[in-house]
N, C-alpha and C positions, 0 to 999 in steps of 0.2 A: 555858467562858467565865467570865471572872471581870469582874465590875462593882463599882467604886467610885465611891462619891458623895461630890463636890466641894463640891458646893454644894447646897440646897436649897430654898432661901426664894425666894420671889418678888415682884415691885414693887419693893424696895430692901433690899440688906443693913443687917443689924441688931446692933447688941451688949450686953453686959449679963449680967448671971447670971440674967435669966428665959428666957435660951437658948442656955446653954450645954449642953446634954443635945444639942438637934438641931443646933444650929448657927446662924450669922447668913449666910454669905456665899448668893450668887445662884447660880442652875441652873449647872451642871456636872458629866459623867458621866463617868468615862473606863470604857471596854471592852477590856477584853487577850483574845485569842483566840490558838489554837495558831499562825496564822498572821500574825497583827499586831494593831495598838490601833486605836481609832477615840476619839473625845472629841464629846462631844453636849452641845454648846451651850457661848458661852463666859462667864456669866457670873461673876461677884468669886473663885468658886473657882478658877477658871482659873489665878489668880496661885498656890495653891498647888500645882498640878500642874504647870504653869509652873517652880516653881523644883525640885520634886522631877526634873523632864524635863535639866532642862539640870546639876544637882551629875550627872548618868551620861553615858553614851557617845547620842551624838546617834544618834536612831530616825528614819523617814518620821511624818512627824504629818499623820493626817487628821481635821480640822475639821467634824462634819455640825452647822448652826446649824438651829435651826427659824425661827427668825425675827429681826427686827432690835430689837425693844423693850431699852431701856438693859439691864433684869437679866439679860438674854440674852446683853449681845455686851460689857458693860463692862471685862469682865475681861480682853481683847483687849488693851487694849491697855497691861497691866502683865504681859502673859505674856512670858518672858525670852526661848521661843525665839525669838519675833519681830526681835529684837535681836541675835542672834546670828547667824554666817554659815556657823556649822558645819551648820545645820538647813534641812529643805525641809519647805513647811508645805502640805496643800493643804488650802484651805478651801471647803468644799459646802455649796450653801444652796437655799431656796426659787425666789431669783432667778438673771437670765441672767449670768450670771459677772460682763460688763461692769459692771453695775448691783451685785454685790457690791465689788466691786474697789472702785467709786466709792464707796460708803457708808462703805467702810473709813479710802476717801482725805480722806472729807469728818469724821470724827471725831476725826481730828489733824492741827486744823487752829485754829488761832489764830481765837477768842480759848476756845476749848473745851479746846485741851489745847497745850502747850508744846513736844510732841516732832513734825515733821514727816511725814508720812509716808515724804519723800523717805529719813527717816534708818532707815527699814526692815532689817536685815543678811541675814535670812532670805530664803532664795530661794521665793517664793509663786507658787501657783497658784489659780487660782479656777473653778471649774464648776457648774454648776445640775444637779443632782441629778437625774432625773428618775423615773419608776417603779418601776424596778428597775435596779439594779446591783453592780456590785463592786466593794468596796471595802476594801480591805487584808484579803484573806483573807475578809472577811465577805458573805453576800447583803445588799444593803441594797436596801428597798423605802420607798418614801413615799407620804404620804396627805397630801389639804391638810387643815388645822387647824380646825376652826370657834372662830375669833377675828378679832377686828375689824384686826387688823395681818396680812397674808399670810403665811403660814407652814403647815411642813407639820409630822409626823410621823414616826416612823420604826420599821420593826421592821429588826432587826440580828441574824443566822442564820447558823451554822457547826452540824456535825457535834454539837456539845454542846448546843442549844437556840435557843430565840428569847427574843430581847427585843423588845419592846415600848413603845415611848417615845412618850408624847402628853400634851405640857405645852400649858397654857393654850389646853386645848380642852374649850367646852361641851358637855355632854352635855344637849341641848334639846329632848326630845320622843323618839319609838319611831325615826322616819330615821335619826337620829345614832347611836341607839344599836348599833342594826342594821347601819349602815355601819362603824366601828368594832369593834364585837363579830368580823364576819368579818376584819376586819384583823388584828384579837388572838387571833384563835382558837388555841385549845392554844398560848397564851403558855407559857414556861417564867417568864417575868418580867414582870409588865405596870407600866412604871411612868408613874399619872397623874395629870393634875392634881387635887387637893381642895382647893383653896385654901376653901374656906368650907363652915360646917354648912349642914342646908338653910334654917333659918330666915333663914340670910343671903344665902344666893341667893334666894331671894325677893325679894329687893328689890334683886338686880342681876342679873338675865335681862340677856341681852345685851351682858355686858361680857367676855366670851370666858374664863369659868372654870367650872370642875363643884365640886360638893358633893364631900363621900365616898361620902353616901347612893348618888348617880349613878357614880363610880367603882366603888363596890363593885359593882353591878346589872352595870355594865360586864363586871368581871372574873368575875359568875359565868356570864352570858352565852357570854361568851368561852369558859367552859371554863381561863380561867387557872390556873396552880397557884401563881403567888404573886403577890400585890398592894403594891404600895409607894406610900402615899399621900405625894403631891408636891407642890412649890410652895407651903409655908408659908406664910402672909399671914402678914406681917411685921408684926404683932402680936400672933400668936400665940405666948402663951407654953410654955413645954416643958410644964407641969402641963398646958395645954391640947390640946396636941399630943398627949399621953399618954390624955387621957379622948375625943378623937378616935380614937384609935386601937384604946384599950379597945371603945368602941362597937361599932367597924367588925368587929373579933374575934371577938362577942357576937352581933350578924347574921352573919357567915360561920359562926360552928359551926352555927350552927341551918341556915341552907342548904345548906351546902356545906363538911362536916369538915374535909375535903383541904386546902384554900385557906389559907393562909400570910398574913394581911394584918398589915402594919405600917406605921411612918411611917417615911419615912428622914430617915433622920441623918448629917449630915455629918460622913464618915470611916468610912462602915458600906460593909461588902465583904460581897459575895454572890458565891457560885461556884454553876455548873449547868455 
């Protein structure tokens, strides 16, 4: 399985040289497996996989969204293949296809965005994801999200490993961690949200994001072998990002040697 990261930041892309190390654009994953891709989530990175997808020979593209928040889905609608008729797009989300389809219809739509949906070129499908399934060669399973907007999760499984994908979900007490943990169990890749130290979730319980502290606990829980701390708060500068990560490194060897944690950075490839 090889995973590259499009995008990492979350609430709003950002730019500037206090983040050029990790990057500015929003959630975006792409997954290649022996048997096909998948792409996880479509935020601002989208547009660059978007134009790498369509300069080659047009592929099946499957869309798994976790959820509908702007840094999730913005990139949608500057992604090339959309626009294009040589490409068939199927996009999989938390909701009943109808109700994606429509979210989509209502985001290009005057006075929000200048291009109509009608003006679509790509031939699209829409389905609600549910439990377990199949999806371009991979097992895909979901989990709903603990955040205030509906959305799930996802682990993503072929012959080479699992992955493990749960952005902008709290980890809020022993329940979450526990339901979670077995969802992650013997991750080969877990990658989750840390948008905030703990000193600053403390003072926003409830707004649908974990710490690293809470990530990390997650992943050793789990039994994961590598940890990718996700969803940048976009004010977080790379020097910052870096002594987050240093920390999170500092508690894994003390617990758990094995354990691989880092930040990802947009443009970072990982193969299992």
């Amino acid at each position: 399985m090889h995973v590259r990261f499009w995008g990492v930041r979350g609430s709003i892309p950002v730019s500037g040289k206090a983040y050029t190390r990790f990057g500015g654009d929003s959630a975006c994953l792409e997954v290649r497996g022996s048997r096909g891709s998948v792409i996880l989530d479509a935020g601002t990175g989208l547009r660059g996989l978007g134009n790498a997808l369509s300069a080659g020979e047009p592929q099946p593209i499957h869309l798994l969204l976790t959820h509908f928040h702007w840094d999730h889905i913005l990139g949608l609608l500057f992604f090339k293949p959309l626009y294009d008729d040589r490409f068939r797009i199927a996009i999989h989300g938390p909701l009943p296809a109808e109700e994606t389809e429509a979210t989509l219809a209502a985001l290009m739509r005057q006075p929000y965005f200048p291009v109509p949906f009608a003006s679509v070129q790509a031939r699209l499908s829409f389905a609600h994801l549910r439990e377990a399934e199949t999806v371009a060669g991979f097992n895909v399973e979901a989990i709903p999200l603990s955040h205030p907007s509906p959305g799930q999760g996802y682990a993503i499984e072929d012959e080479s490993g699992r992955l493990v994908f749960l952005t902008d979900n709290e980890l809020d007490g022993e329940p979450a961690l526990d339901r979670y943990a077995a969802f992650a169990q013997n991750a080969s890749l877990l990658v989750h949200d840390a948008e905030y130290t703990g000193s600053e979730y403390a003072l926003r319980k409830g707004w649908g994001h974990s710490s690293q502290e809470r990530a990390l606990e997650l992943a050793l829980r789990a039994g994961a072998r590598r940890l990718a701390l996700y969803h940048h708060n976009q004010d977080r500068t790379d020097a910052e990002v870096l002594a987050m990560e240093r920390q999170c490194r500092e508690k894994a060897a003390l617990a758990a040697p094995d354990l691989d944690c880092f930040a990802a950075a947009q443009g970072m490839e990982v193969e299992f």
